[in-house]
VOPAGU-2260 file (C-alpha; in pm, 1 decimal, decimal comma):
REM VOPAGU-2260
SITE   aa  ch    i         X         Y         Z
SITE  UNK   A    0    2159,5   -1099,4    2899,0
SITE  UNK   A    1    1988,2    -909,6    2574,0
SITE  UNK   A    2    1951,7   -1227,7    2444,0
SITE  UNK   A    3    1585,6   -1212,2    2489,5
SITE  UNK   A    4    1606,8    -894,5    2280,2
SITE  UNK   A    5    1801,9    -991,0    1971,9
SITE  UNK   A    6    1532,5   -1263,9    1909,1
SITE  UNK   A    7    1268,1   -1018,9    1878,8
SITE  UNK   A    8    1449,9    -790,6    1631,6
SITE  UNK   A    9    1401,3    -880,6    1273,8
SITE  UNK   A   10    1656,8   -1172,7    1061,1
SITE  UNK   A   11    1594,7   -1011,9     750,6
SITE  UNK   A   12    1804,4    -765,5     616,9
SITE  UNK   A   13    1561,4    -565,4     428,4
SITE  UNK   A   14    1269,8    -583,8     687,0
SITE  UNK   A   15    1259,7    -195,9     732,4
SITE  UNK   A   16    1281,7    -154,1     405,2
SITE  UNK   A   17     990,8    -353,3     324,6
SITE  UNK   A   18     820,9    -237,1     637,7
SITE  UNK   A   19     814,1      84,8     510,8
SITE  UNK   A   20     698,2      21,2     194,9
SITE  UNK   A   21     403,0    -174,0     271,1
SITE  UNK   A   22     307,3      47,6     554,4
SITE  UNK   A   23     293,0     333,9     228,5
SITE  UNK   A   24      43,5      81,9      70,9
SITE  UNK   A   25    -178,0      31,1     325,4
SITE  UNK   A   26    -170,0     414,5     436,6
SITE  UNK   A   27    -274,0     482,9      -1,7
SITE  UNK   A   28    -531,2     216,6      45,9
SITE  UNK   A   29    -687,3     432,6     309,7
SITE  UNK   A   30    -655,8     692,4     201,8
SITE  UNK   A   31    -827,4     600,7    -106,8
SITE  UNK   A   32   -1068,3     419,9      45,7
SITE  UNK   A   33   -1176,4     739,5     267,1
SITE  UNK   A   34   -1205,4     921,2     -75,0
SITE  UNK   A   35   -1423,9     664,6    -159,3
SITE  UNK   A   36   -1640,1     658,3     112,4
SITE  UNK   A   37   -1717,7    1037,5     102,9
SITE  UNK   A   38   -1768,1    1042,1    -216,3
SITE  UNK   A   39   -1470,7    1231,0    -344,2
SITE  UNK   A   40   -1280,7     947,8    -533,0
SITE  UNK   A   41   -1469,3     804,7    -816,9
SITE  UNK   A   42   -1300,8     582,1   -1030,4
SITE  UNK   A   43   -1456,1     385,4   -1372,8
SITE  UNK   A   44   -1499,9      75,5   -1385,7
SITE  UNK   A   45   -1344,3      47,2   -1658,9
SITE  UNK   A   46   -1020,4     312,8   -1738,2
SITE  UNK   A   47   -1096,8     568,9   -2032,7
SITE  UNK   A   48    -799,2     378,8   -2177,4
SITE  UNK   A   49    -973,8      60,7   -2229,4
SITE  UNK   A   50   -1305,4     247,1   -2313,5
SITE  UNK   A   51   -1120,8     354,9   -2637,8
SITE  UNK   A   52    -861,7      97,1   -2730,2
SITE  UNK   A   53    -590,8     295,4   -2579,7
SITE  UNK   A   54    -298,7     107,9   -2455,7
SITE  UNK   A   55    -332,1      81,2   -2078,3
Protein backbone atom coordinates (compact mmCIF):
# COMPACT_ATOMS: atom_id res chain seq x y z
CA UNK A 1 0.00 0.00 0.00
CA UNK A 2 3.08 2.64 0.80
CA UNK A 3 4.55 1.34 -2.04
CA UNK A 4 3.98 4.49 -3.87
CA UNK A 5 5.88 6.12 -1.00
CA UNK A 6 9.08 4.13 -0.67
CA UNK A 7 9.78 5.00 -4.39
CA UNK A 8 9.86 8.55 -3.72
CA UNK A 9 12.25 8.37 -0.74
CA UNK A 10 15.86 8.51 -1.63
CA UNK A 11 18.23 4.92 -2.67
CA UNK A 12 21.21 6.47 -1.54
CA UNK A 13 22.46 6.08 1.71
CA UNK A 14 24.15 9.31 2.17
CA UNK A 15 21.49 11.53 0.37
CA UNK A 16 20.81 13.65 3.58
CA UNK A 17 24.05 13.87 4.17
CA UNK A 18 24.89 15.32 0.96
CA UNK A 19 21.64 17.19 0.93
CA UNK A 20 22.72 19.03 3.66
CA UNK A 21 25.87 19.86 2.61
CA UNK A 22 25.14 21.27 -0.64
CA UNK A 23 22.15 23.09 0.63
CA UNK A 24 25.23 24.92 3.09
CA UNK A 25 26.87 25.79 -0.32
CA UNK A 26 24.30 27.24 -2.02
CA UNK A 27 22.96 29.15 1.23
CA UNK A 28 27.26 30.64 1.40
CA UNK A 29 26.87 31.37 -2.23
CA UNK A 30 24.06 33.69 -1.33
CA UNK A 31 24.99 34.86 1.07
CA UNK A 32 28.07 36.01 -0.51
CA UNK A 33 26.58 37.00 -3.38
CA UNK A 34 24.15 39.48 -1.33
CA UNK A 35 27.45 40.88 0.17
CA UNK A 36 28.38 41.42 -3.13
CA UNK A 37 25.60 43.06 -4.43
CA UNK A 38 25.45 45.73 -1.64
CA UNK A 39 28.62 46.37 -1.75
CA UNK A 40 29.87 44.93 1.47
CA UNK A 41 31.98 41.92 0.15
CA UNK A 42 34.84 42.92 -1.97
CA UNK A 43 37.16 40.44 -2.88
CA UNK A 44 40.64 40.91 -5.25
CA UNK A 45 40.94 39.64 -8.10
CA UNK A 46 43.73 38.33 -7.42
CA UNK A 47 44.46 37.05 -3.42
CA UNK A 48 47.23 39.22 -1.56
CA UNK A 49 48.87 35.78 -1.53
CA UNK A 50 49.53 35.60 -5.13
CA UNK A 51 50.16 39.44 -5.30
CA UNK A 52 53.38 38.63 -3.29
CA UNK A 53 54.54 35.13 -4.06
CA UNK A 54 53.00 33.80 -0.99
CA UNK A 55 51.96 30.27 -1.06
CA UNK A 56 48.20 30.19 -1.59
Amino acid sequence: MLGWFRRLLPREDRFFDLFERYSRTVVGGAEALEQLLQGEGHRPLVPEDRRSGGPV
